[in-house]
C-alpha positions in Angstrom: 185.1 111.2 53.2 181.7 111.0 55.2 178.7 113.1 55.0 177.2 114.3 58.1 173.3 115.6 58.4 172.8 117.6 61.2 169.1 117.4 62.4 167.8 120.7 63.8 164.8 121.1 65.2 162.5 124.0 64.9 160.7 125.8 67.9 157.9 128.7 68.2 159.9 131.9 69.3 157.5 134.2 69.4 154.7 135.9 67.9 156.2 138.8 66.4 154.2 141.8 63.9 155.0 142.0 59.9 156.7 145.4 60.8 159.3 143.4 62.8 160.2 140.7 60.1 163.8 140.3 58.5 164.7 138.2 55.8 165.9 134.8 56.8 163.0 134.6 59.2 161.2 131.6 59.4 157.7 131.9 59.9 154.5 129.8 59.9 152.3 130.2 57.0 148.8 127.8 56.4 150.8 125.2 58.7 154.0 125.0 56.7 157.4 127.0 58.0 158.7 129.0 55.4 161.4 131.5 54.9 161.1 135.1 54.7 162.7 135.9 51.2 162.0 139.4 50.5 160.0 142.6 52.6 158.5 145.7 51.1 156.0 147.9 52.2 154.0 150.7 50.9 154.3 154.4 50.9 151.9 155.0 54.1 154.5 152.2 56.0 150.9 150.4 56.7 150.9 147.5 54.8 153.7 145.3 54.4 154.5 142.5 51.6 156.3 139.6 52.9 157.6 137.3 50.2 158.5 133.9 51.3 159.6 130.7 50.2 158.7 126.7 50.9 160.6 123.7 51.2 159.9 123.2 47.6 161.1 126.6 46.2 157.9 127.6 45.9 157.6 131.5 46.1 154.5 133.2 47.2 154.0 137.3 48.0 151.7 137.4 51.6 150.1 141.0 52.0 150.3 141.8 55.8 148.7 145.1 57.8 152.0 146.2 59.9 150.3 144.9 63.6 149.2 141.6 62.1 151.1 138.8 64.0 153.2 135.9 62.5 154.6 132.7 64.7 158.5 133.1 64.4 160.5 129.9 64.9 164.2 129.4 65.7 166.4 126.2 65.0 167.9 124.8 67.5 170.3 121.2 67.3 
């Protein structure tokens, strides 16, 4: 039996606001593309808290205002 890797590569999609985010997004974050794990947000809808995840498993929480923009990228083989 032979393994096969598939290489995908990843392009800019858009620059969409926190309030628009759904997990499995994959966003830019300090120059890395992460995953968007987890979203909550606060009573008031306002401010948003995105929690996403590296290449390494690292998790992190990012604290967003609902009209700040992220870059969203899509795979594409």
């Amino acid at each position: 039996m032979t393994d096969t890797m598939n290489v995908m590569e990843l392009i800019k999609a858009d620059s969409i606001s926190a309030n628009t985010l759904e997990v499995g997004d994959l966003i830019e974050y300090e120059h890395d593309i992460v995953e968007v794990t987890n979203i909550d947000s606060d009573a008031s809808g306002d401010n948003y808290f995105i929690e996403i995840t590296n290449d390494f498993g690292e998790q992190e929480v990012l604290s967003l205002a609902y009209d700040e923009l992220v870059d969203l990228y899509v795979t594409i083989e």
